[in-house]
N, C-alpha and C positions, 0 to 999 in steps of 0.2 A: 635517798628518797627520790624518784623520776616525777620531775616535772610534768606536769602537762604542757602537750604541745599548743601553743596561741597559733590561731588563723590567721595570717596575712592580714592587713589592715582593708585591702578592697576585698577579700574573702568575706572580712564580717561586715562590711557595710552593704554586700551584696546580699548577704543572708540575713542583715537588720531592716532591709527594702523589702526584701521577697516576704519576710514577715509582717511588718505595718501594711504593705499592699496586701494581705490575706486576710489580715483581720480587717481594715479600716475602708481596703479600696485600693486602686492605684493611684487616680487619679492624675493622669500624667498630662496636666496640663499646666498652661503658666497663665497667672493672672486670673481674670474673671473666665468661668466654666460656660461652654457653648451653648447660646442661649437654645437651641433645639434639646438639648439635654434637661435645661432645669423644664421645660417644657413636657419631657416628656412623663420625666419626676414626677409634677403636678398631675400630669394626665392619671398614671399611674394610681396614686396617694387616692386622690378624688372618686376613681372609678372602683380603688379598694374598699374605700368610707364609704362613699352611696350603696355596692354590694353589700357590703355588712348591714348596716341602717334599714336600706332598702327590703332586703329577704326578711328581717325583725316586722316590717310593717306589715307587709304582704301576709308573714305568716299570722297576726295578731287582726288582721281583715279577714281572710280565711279560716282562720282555728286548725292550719295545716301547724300541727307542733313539730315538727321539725324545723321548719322556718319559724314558726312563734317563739321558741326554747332557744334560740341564737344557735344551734349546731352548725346550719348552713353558714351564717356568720363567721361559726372557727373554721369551717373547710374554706372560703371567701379569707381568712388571714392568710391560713397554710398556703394557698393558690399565691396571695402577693409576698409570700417566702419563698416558694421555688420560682415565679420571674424574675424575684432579685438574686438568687443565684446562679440563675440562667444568665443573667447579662453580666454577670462577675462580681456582683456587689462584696463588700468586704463581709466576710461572715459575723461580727458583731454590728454591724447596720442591720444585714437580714436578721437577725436571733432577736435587734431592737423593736423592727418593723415588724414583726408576726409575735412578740409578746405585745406591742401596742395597741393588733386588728385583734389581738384576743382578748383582750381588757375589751376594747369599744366592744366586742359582737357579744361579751357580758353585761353591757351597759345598755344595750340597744333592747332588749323584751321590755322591759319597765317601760323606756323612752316609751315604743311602739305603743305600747298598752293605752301610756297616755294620750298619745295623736288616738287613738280610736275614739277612745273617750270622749275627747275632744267633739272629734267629728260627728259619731253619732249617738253619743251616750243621752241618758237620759236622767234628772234627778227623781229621786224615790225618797221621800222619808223613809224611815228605820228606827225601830226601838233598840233602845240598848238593852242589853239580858244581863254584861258582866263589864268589869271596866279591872284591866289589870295593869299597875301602879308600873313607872321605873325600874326602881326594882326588883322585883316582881321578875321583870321582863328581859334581866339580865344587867342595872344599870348603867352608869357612865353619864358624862356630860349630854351627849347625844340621845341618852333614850326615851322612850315615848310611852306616854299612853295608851294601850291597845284596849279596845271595847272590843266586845263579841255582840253584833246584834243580828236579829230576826224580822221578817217581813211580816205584812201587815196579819198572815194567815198561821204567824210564829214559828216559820221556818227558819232556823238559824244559818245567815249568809256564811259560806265555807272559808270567809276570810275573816280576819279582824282587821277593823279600820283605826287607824292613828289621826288622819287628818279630820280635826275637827272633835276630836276625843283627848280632854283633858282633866287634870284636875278636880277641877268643879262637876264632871259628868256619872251623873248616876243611874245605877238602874231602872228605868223605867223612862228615859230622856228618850226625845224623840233625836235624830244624827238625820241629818240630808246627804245622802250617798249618789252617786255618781252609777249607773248600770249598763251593761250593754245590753240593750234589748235580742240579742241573737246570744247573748252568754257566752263568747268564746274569750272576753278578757275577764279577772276579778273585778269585783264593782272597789269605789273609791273612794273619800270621803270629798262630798262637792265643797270643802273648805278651799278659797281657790290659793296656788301653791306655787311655785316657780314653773315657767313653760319645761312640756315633756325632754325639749332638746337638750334642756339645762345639762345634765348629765354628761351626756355621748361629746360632746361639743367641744372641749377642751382635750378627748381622748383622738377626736378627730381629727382636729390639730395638730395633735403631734403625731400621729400617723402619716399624713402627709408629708409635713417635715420633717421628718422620718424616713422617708420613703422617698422625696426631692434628693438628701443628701447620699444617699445609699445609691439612688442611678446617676447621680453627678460625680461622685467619685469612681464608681465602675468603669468610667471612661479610658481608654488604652489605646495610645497615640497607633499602636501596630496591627489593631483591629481597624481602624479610622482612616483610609488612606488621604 
């Protein structure tokens, strides 16, 4: 039976480097990382966040649905996946970094929706028409009361609200809703709820550092003179 041949002992620790430096980084440095590097990370992370978030608001101000819908958001991830492959980053950093800005630029329309609201929405009462249970609605610990209601002239609003629709609500209850008077977000229920950033806000987080650690490792003492 022919053995297999074994590599040299610096053959596989050359080939065990070239691999962790592909996947993770190089990182060839000693001690704490240049602080123009975590610098630039931040920069980076921060200006990927504010593009995702930001194109989410703009498009939910305008009713442009391509920025409303986060699409712009996932081309804004993709975009901070090829600058981190561009400066070398380890390729499970970039794959971490651009599933993190695509979670955020999914999380970011709802957020958006809410800042409008916020700013310049308007409350409306609303009758309730139907109220559908739990479950009903698909169960679990999390699920909710959905009502279906209609405006003063019994036009049924194209959404169903949960906030502020429970239990005890029955057909014929008056619901305080939340409207954009220009119509380009769904209306809300003015139950008041956790702030809109609630959401994005911990995806954002780790997108940056995320995105610090992925240009902090890409560093290569023989790019660096």
């Amino acid at each position: 039976m022919r053995r297999r041949r074994r590599l040299p002992y610096s053959a596989e620790s050359h080939l065990a480097a070239h691999l962790r430096a592909t996947v993770w980084g190089p990182a060839e440095f000693v001690g704490l990382p240049p602080r123009w590097l975590v610098v630039e990370g931040m920069l980076a992370g921060v200006a990927a966040t504010s593009a995702i978030i930001g194109t989410a608001v703009v498009g939910a101000l305008t009713g442009v649905p391509v920025l409303a819908d986060g699409e712009a958001g996932l081309v804004c991830a993709a975009a901070l996946g090829l600058y981190l492959s561009v400066v070398g980053a380890g390729r499970a950093l970039v794959g971490v970094a651009a599933l993190l800005g695509a979670c955020l630029a999914l999380q970011a329309p709802q957020a958006a929706a809410g800042v409008v609201l916020a700013e310049r929405g308007q409350v409306r009462s609303v009758v309730v028409m139907s109220v559908e249970a739990p479950r009903a609605a698909g169960g679990g610990d999390h699920a909710r009361y959905l009502c279906s209601v209609a405006d003063r002239d019994g036009v049924l609003l194209g959404v169903r609200i949960w906030r502020g629709c429970d239990g005890s609500t029955r057909p014929g209850d008056a619901l305080a809703v939340v409207l954009d008077p220009l119509g380009r977000v769904p209306p809300r229920g003015a139950t008041p709820g956790p702030g809109p950033m609630r959401g994005p806000t911990p995806w954002g987080v780790a997108l940056v550092g995320a995105t610090v650690t992925a240009v902090v490792r890409s560093y290569r003492i023989s790019s660096h003179p």
